[in-house]
C-alpha positions in Angstrom: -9.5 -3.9 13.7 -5.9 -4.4 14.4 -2.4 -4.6 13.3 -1.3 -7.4 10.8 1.8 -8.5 9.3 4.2 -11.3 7.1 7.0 -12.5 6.5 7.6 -14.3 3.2 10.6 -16.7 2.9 11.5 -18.9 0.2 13.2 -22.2 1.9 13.8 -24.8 -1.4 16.4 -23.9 -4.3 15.1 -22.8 -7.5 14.5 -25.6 -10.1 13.9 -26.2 -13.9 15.4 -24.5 -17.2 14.7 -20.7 -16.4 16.7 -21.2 -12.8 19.2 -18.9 -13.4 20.2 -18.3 -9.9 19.1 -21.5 -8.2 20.8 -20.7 -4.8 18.9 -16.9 -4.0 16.0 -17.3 -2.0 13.3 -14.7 -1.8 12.2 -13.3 1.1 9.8 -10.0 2.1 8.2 -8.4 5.2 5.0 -6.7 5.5 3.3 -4.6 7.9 -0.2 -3.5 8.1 -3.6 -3.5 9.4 -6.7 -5.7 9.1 -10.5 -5.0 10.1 -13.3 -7.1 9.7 -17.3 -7.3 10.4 -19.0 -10.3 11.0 -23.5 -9.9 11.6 -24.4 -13.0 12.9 -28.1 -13.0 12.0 -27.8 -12.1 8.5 -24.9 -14.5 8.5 -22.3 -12.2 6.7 -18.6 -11.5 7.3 -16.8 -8.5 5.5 -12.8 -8.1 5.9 -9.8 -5.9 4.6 -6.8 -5.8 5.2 -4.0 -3.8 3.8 -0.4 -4.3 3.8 2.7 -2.4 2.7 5.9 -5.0 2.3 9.7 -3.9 3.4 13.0 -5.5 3.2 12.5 -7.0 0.1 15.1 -9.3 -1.7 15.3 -11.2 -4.7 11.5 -10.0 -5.5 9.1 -7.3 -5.9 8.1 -5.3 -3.2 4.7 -3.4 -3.0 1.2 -2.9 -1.1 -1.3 -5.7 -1.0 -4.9 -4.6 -0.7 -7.6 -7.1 -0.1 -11.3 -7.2 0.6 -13.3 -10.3 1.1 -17.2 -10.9 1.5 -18.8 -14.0 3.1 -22.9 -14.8 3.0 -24.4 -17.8 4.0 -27.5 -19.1 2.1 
């Protein structure tokens, strides 16, 4: 378990019909944490993390959730 974090940045114009502002670029932050379980002998890994993003522009800003379970047969 630990602290976790992003940064999102768009680095390329926009292109196509529905550009309509082709120069903005994108960008966010996030902060979080992630934790994770891994049992070797049953061969499974379990992780989550969570994140809520800042500084958001030319986007949506918000809190990403996610879970993911690995088993090996």
């Amino acid at each position: 378990m630990g602290p976790a974090g992003y940064g999102n940045f768009q680095v390329s114009d926009d292109t196509g019909a529905d550009a309509s502002n082709p120069g903005v670029h994108d960008k966010v932050w996030a902060a979080g944490i992630q934790a994770g379980v891994t049992i070797p002998k049953q061969m499974i890994v379990v992780n989550f993390h969570w994140f809520h993003e800042f500084s958001a522009a030319s986007r949506f800003q918000g809190t990403a959730l996610g879970l993911s379970f690995v088993k090996k047969f």
